[in-house]
Backbone as a chain_set.jsonl record, in Angstrom:
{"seq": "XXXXXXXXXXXXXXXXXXXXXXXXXXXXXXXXXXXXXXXXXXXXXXXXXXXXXXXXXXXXXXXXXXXXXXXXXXXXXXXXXXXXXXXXXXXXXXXXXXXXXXXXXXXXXXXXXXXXXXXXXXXXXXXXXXXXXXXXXXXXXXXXXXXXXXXXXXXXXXXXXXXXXXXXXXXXXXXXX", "coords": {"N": [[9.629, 10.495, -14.47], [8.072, 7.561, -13.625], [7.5, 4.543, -15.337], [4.475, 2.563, -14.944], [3.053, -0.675, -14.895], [0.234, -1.994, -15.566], [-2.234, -3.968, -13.476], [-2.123, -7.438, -13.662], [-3.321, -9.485, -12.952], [-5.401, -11.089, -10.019], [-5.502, -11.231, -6.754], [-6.072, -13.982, -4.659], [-8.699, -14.429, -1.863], [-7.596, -15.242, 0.444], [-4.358, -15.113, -0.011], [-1.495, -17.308, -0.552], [1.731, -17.381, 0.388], [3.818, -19.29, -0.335], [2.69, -20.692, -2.394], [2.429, -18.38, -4.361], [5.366, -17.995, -4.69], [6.252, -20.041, -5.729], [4.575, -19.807, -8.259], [5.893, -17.917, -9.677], [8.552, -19.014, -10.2], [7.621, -20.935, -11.799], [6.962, -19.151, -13.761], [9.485, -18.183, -14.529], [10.63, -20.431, -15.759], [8.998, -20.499, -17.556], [9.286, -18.565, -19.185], [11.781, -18.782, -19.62], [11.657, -20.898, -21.464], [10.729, -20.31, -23.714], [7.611, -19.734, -23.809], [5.101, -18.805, -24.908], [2.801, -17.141, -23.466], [4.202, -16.797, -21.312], [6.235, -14.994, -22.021], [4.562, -12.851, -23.212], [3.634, -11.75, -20.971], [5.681, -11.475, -18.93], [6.943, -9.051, -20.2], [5.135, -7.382, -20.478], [5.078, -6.358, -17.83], [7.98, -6.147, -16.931], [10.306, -3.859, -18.267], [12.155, -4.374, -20.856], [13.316, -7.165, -20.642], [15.845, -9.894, -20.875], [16.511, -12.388, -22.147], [18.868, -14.265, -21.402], [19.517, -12.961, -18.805], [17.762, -12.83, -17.465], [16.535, -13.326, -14.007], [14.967, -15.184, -10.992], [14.51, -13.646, -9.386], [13.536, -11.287, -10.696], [11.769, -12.915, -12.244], [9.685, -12.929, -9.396], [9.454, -9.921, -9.364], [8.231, -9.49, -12.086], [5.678, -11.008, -11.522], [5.141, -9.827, -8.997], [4.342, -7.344, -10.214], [2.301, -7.829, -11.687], [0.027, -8.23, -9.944], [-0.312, -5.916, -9.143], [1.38, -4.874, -7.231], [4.617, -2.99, -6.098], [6.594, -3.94, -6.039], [8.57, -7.078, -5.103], [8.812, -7.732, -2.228], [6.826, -5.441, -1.184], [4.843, -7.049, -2.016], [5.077, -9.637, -0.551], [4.906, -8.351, 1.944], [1.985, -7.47, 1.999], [0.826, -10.326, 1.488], [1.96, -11.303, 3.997], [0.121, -9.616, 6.045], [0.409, -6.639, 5.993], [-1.508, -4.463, 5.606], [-4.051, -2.65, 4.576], [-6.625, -3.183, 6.547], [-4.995, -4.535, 8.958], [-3.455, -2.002, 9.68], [-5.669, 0.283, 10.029], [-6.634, -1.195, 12.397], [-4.752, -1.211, 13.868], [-4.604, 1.501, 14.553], [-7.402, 1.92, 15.117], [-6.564, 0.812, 17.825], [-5.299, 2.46, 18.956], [-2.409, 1.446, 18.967], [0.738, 2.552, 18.63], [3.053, 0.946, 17.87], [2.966, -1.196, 15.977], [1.211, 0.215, 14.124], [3.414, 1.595, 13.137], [5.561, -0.318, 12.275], [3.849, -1.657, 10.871], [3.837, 0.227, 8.425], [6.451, 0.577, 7.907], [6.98, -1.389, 6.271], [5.253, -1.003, 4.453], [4.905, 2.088, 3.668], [2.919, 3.736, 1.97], [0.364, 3.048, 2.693], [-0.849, 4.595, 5.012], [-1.476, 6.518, 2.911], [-3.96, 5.46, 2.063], [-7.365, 4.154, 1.998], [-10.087, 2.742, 4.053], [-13.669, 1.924, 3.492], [-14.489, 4.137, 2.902], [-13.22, 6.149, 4.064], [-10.785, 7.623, 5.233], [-7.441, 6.338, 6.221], [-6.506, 8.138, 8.168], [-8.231, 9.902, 9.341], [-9.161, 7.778, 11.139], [-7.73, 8.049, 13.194], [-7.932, 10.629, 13.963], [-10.503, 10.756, 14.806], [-9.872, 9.326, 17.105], [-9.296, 10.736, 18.188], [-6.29, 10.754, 18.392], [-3.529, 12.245, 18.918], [-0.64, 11.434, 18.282], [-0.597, 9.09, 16.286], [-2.05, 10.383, 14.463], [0.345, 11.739, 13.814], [1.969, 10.214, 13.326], [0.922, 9.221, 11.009], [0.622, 11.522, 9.063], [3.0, 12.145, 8.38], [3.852, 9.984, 6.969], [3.029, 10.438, 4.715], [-0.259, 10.865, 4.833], [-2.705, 12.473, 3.899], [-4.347, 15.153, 4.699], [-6.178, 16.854, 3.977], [-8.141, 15.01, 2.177], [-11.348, 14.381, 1.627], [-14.627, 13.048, 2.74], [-17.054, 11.175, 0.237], [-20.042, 11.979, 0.209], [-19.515, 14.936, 0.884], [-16.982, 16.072, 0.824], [-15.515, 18.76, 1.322], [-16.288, 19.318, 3.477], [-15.775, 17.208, 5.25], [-13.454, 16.517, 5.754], [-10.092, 15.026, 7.222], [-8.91, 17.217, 8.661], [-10.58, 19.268, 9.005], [-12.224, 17.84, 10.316], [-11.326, 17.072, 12.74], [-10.297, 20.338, 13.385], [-13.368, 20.774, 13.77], [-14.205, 19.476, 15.86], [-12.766, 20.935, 18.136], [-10.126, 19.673, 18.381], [-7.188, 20.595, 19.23], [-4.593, 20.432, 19.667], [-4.375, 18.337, 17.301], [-4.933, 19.425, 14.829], [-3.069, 21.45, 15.292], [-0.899, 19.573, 14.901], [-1.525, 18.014, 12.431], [-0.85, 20.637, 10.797], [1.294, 21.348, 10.829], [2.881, 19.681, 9.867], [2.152, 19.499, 7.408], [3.67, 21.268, 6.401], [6.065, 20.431, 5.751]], "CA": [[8.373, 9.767, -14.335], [7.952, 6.178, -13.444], [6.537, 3.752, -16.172], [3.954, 1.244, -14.416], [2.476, -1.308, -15.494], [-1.496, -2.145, -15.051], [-2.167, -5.424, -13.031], [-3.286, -8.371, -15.199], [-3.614, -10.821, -11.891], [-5.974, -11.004, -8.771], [-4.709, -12.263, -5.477], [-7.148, -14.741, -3.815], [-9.156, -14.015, -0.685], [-6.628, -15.925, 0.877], [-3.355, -15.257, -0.638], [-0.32, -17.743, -0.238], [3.206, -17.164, 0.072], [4.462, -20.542, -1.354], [2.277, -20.713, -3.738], [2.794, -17.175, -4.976], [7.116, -18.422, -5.102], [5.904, -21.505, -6.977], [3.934, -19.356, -9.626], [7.384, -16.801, -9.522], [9.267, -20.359, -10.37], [7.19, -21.749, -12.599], [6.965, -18.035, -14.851], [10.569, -18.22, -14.858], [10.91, -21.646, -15.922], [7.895, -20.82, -18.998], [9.406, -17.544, -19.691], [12.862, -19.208, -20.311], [11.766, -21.909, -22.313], [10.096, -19.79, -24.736], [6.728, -19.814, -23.497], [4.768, -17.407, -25.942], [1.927, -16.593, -22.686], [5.071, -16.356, -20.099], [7.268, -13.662, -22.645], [4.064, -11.518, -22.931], [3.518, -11.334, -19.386], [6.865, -10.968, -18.639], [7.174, -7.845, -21.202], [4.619, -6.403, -20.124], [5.627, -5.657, -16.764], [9.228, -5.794, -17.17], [10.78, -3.431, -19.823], [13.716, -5.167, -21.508], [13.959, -8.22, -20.18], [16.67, -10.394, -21.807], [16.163, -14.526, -21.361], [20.098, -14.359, -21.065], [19.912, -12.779, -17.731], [16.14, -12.96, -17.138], [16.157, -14.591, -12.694], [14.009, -15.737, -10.252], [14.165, -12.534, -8.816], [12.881, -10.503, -11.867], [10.097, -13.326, -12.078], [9.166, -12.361, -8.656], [8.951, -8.781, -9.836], [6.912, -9.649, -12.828], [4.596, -11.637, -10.608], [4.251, -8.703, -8.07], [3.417, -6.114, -10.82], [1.18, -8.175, -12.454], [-0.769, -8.221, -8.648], [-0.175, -4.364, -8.357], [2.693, -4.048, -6.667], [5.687, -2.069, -6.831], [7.888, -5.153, -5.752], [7.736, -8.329, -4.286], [8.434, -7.387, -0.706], [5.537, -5.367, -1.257], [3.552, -8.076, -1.958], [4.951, -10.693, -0.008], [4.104, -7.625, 3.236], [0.427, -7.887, 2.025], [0.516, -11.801, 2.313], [1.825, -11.578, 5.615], [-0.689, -9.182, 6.817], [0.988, -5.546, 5.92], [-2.253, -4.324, 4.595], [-5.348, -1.528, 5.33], [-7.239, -4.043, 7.104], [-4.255, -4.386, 9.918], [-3.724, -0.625, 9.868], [-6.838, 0.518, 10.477], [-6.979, -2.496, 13.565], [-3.627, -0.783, 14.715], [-5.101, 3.205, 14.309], [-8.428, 1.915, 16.319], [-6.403, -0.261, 18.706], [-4.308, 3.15, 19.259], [-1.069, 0.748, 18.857], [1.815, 3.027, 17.262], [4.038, 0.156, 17.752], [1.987, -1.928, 15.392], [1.2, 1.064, 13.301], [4.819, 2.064, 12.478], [5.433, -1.398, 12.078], [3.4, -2.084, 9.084], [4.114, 1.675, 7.492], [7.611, 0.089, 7.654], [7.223, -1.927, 5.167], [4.443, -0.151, 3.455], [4.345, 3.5, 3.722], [1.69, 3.9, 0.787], [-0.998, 2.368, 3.556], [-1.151, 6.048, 5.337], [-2.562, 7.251, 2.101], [-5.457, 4.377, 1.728], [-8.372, 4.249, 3.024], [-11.281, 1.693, 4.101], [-15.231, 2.047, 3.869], [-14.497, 5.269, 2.112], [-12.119, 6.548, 5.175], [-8.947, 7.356, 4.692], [-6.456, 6.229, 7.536], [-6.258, 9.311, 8.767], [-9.637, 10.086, 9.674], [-10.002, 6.607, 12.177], [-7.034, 8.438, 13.98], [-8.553, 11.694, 14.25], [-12.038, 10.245, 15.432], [-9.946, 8.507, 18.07], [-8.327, 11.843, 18.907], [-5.226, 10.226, 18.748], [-2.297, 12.768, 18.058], [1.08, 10.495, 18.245], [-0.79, 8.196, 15.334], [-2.023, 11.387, 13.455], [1.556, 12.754, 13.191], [2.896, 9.317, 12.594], [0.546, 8.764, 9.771], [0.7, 12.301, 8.612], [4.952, 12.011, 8.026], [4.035, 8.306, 6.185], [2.117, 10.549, 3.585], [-1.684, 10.863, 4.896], [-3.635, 13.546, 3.271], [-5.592, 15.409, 5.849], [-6.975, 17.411, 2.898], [-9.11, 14.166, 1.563], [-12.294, 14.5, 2.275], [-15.373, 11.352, 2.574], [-17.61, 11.655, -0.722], [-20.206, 13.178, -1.123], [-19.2, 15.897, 1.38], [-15.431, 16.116, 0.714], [-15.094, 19.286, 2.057], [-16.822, 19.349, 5.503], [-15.286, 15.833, 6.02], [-11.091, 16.215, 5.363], [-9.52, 14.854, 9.114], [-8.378, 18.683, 9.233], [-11.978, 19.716, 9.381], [-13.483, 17.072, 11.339], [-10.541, 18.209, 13.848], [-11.179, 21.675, 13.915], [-15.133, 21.073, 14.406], [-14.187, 18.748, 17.152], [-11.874, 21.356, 18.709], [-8.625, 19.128, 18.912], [-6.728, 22.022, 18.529], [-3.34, 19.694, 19.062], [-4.51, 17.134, 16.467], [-4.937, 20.822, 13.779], [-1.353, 22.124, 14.784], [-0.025, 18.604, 14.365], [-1.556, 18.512, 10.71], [-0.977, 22.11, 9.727], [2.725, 21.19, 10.909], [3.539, 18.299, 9.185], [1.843, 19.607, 5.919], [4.764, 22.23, 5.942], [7.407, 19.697, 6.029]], "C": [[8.633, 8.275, -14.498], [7.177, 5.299, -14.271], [6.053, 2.731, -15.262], [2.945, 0.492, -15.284], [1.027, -1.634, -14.961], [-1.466, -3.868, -14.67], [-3.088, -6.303, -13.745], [-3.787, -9.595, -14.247], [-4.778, -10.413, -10.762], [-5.785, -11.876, -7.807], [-6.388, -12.888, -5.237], [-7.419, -14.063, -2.713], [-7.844, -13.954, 0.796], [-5.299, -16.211, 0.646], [-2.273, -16.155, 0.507], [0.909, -17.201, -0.764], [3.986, -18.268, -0.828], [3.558, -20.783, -2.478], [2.444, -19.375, -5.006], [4.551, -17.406, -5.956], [7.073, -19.565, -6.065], [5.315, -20.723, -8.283], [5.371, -18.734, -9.875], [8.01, -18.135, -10.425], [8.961, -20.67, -11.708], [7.101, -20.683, -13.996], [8.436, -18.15, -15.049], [11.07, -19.421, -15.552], [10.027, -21.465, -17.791], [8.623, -20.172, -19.701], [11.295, -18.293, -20.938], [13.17, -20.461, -21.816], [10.747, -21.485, -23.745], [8.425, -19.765, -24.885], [6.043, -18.456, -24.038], [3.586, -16.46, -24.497], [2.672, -15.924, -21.608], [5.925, -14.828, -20.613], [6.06, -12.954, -23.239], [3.765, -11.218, -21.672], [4.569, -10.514, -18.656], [7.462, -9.534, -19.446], [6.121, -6.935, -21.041], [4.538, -6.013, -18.707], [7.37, -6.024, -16.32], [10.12, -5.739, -18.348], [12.209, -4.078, -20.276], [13.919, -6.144, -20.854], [14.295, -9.523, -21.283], [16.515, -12.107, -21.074], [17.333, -14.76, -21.199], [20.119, -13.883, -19.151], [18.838, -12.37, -16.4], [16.278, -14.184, -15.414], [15.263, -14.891, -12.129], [13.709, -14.35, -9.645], [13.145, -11.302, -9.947], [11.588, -11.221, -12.052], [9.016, -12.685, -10.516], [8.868, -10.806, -9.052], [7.877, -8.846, -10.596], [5.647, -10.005, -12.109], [4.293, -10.189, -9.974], [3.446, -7.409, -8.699], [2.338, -6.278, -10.89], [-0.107, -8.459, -10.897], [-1.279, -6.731, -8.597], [0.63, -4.054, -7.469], [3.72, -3.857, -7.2], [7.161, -2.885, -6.902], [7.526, -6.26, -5.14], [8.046, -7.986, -2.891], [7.403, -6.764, -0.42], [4.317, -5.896, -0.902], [3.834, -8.923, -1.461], [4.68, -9.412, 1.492], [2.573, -7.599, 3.187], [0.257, -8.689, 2.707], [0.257, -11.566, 3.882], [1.207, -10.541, 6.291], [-0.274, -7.436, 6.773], [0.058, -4.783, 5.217], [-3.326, -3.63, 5.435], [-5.833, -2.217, 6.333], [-6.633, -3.487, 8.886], [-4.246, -2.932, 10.246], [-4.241, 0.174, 10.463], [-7.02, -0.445, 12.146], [-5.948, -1.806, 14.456], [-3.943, 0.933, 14.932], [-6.223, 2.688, 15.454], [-7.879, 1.597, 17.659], [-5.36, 1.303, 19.52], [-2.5, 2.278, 19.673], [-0.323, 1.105, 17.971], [2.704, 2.147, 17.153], [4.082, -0.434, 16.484], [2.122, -1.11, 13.852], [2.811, 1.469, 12.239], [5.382, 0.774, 11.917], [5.074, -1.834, 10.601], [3.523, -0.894, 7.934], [5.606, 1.511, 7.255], [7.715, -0.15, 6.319], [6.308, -1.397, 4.248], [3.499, 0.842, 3.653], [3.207, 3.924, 3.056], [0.282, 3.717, 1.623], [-1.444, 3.579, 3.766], [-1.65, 6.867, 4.072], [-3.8, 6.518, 1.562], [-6.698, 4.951, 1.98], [-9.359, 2.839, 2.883], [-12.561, 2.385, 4.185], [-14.871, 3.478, 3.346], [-13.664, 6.119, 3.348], [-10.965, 6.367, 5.049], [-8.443, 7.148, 6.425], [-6.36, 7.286, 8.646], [-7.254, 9.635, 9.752], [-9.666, 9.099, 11.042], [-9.125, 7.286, 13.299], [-7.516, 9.906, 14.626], [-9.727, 11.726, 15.215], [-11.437, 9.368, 16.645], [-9.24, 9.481, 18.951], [-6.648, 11.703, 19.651], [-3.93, 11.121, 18.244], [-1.019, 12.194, 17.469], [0.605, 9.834, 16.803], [-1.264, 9.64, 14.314], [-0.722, 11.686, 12.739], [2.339, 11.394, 12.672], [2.566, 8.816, 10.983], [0.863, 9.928, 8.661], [2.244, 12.232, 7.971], [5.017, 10.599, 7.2], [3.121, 8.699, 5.311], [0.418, 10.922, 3.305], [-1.73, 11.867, 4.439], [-5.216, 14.288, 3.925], [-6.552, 16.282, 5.403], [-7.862, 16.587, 1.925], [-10.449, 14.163, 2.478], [-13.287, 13.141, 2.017], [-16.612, 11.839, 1.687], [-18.722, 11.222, 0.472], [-19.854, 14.211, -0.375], [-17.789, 16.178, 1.867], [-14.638, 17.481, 1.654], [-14.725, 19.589, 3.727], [-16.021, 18.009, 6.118], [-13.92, 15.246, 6.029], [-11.442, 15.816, 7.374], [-8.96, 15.894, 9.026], [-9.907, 19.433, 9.508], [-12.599, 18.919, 10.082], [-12.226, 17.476, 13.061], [-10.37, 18.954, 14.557], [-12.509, 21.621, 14.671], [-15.14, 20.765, 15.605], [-13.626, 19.423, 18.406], [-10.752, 20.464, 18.925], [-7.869, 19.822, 18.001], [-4.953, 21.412, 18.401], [-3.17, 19.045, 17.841], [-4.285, 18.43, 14.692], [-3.453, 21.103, 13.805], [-0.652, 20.904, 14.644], [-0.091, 18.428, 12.719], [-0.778, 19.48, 10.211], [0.534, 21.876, 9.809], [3.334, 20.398, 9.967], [2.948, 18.564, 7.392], [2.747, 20.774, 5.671], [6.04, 21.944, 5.934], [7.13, 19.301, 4.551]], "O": [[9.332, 7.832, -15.409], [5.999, 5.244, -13.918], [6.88, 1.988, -14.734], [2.212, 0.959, -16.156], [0.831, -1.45, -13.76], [-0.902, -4.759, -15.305], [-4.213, -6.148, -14.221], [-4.502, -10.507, -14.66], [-5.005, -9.204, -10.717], [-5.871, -13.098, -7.929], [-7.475, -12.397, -5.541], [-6.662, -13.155, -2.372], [-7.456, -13.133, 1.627], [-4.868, -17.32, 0.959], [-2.137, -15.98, 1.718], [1.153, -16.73, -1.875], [4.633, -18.027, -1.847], [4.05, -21.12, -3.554], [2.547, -19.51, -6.225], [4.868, -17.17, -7.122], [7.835, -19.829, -6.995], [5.693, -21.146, -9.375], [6.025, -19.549, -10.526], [7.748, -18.003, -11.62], [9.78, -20.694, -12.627], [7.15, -21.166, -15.128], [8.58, -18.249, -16.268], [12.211, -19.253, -15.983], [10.329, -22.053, -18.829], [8.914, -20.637, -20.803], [11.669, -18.273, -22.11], [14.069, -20.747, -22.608], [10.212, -22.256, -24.542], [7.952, -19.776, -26.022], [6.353, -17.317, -23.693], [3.566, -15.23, -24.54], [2.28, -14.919, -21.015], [6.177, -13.862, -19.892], [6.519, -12.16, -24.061], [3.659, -10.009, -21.471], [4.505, -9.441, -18.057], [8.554, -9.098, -19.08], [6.209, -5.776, -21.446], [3.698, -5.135, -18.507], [7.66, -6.091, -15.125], [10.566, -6.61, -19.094], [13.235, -4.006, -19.599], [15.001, -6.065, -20.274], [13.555, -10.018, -22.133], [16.451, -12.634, -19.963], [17.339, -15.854, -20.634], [20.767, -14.571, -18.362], [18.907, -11.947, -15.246], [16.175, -15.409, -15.471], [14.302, -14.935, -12.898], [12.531, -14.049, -9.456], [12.136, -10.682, -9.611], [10.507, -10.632, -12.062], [7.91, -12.152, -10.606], [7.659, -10.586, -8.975], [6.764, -8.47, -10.227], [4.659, -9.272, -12.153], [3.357, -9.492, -10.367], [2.526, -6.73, -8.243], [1.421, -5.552, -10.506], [-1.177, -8.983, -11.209], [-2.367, -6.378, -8.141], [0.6, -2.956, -6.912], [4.043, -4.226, -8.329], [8.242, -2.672, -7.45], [6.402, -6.478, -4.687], [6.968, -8.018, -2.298], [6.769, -7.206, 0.539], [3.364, -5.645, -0.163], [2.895, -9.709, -1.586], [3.955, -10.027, 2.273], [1.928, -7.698, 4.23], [-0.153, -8.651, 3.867], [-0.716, -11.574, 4.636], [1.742, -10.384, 7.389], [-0.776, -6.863, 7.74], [0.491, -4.296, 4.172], [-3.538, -3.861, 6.625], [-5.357, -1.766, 7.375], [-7.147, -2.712, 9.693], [-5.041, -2.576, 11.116], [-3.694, 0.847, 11.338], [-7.786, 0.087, 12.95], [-6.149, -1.766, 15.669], [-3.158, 1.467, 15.715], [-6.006, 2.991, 16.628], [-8.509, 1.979, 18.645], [-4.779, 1.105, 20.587], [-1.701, 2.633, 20.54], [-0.275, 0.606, 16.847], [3.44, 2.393, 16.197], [5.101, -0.286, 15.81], [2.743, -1.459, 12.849], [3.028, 1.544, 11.03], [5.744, 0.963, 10.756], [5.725, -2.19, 9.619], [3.325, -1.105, 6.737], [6.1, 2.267, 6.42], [8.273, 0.506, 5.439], [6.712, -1.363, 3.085], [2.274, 0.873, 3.766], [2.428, 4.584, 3.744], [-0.769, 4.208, 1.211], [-2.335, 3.986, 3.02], [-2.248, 7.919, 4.3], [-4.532, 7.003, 0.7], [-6.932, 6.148, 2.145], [-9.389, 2.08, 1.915], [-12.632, 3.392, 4.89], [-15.7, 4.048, 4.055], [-13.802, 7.281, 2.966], [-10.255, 5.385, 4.833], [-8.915, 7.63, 7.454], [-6.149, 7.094, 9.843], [-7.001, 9.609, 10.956], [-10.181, 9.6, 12.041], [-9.619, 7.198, 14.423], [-7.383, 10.119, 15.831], [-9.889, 12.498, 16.16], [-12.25, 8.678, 17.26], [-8.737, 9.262, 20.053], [-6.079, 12.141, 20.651], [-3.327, 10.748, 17.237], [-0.515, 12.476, 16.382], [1.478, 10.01, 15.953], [-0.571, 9.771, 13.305], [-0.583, 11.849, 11.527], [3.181, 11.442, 11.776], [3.295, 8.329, 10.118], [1.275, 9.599, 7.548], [2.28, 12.319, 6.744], [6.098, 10.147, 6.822], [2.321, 7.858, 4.901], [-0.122, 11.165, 2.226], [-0.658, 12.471, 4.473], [-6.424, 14.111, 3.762], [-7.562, 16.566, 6.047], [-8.35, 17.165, 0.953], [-10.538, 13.989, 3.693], [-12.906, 12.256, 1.251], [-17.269, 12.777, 2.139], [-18.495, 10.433, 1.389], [-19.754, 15.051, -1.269], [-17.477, 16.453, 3.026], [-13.645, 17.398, 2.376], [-13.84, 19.842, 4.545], [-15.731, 17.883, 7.308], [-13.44, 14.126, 6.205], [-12.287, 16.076, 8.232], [-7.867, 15.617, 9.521], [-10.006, 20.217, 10.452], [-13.669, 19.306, 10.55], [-12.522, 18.033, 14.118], [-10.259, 18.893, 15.782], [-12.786, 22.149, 15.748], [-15.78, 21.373, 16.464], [-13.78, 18.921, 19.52], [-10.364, 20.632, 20.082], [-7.771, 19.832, 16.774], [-4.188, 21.719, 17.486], [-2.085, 19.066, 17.26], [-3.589, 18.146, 13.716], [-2.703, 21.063, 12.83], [0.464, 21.114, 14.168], [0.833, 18.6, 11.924], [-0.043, 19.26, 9.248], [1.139, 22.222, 8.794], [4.37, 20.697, 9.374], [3.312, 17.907, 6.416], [2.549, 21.326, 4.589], [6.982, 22.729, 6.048], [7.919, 18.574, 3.948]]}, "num_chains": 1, "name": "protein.A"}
């Protein structure tokens, strides 16, 4: 089991990249100089860290936890646009190029969702199989259903109802892998 840490930051509407590497910088710079606000920050999302061998790279980590991510490529793929939003734009737009693309860098997306819709679902409703099975193999959950009617509303039941009887054996397939 993976210890994580709970995020103590909130990105802006508008997140920057250089300014993000400048905060990264500037925590590494507090943390080293004995900065009592920088060495709890830094301790609480990275376990043991020693001011002997404490880098810029480990500040970037700290920084990205303290956002919610699992790393900073992570979170510098947000910045640059690696994020539900796009996703969803690349699932409607039926663009697997696009799609695979941003599940590249962050597989975790295929289990999101927007407006209470999981990823899965916008692909289903577009009767799109190729993006079903690509999302389905990047983790989707075609067994989530849209509250309050969770059951009736998994993308394996809205599927079925619909008859896309490919879009069902592509699920039922890929949930036996």
């Amino acid at each position: 089991m993976t210890k994580r840490s709970v995020p103590t930051r909130t990105l802006s509407d508008r997140p920057n990249l250089d300014q993000l590497k400048r905060q990264a910088k500037e925590l590494l710079e507090a943390f080293r100089n004995g900065n009592a606000a920088a060495v709890k920050e830094v301790h609480a999302h990275y376990w043991g860290a020693s001011l002997s061998s404490f880098e810029l790279h480990d500040a970037q980590l700290v920084h990205a936890r303290a956002y919610g991510f699992d790393s900073w490529p992570k979170l510098k793929a947000f910045v640059d646009g690696a994020n539900v939003a796009r996703l969803v734009d690349a699932v409607k737009a039926g663009d697997l190029e696009s799609a695979r693309s941003l599940l590249k860098v962050r597989p975790e997306l295929a289990g999101m969702s927007q407006s209470n819709f999981g990823i899965l679902h916008f692909a289903v409703l577009q009767n799109a199989a190729e993006m079903v099975r690509l999302l389905m193999r990047h983790g989707a959950n075609a067994r989530d259903g849209v509250y309050p009617h969770r059951d009736a509303t998994t993308a394996h039941e809205i599927a079925a109802h619909r008859g896309y009887t490919e879009i069902v054996r592509i699920i039922e397939e890929e949930e036996q892998k």
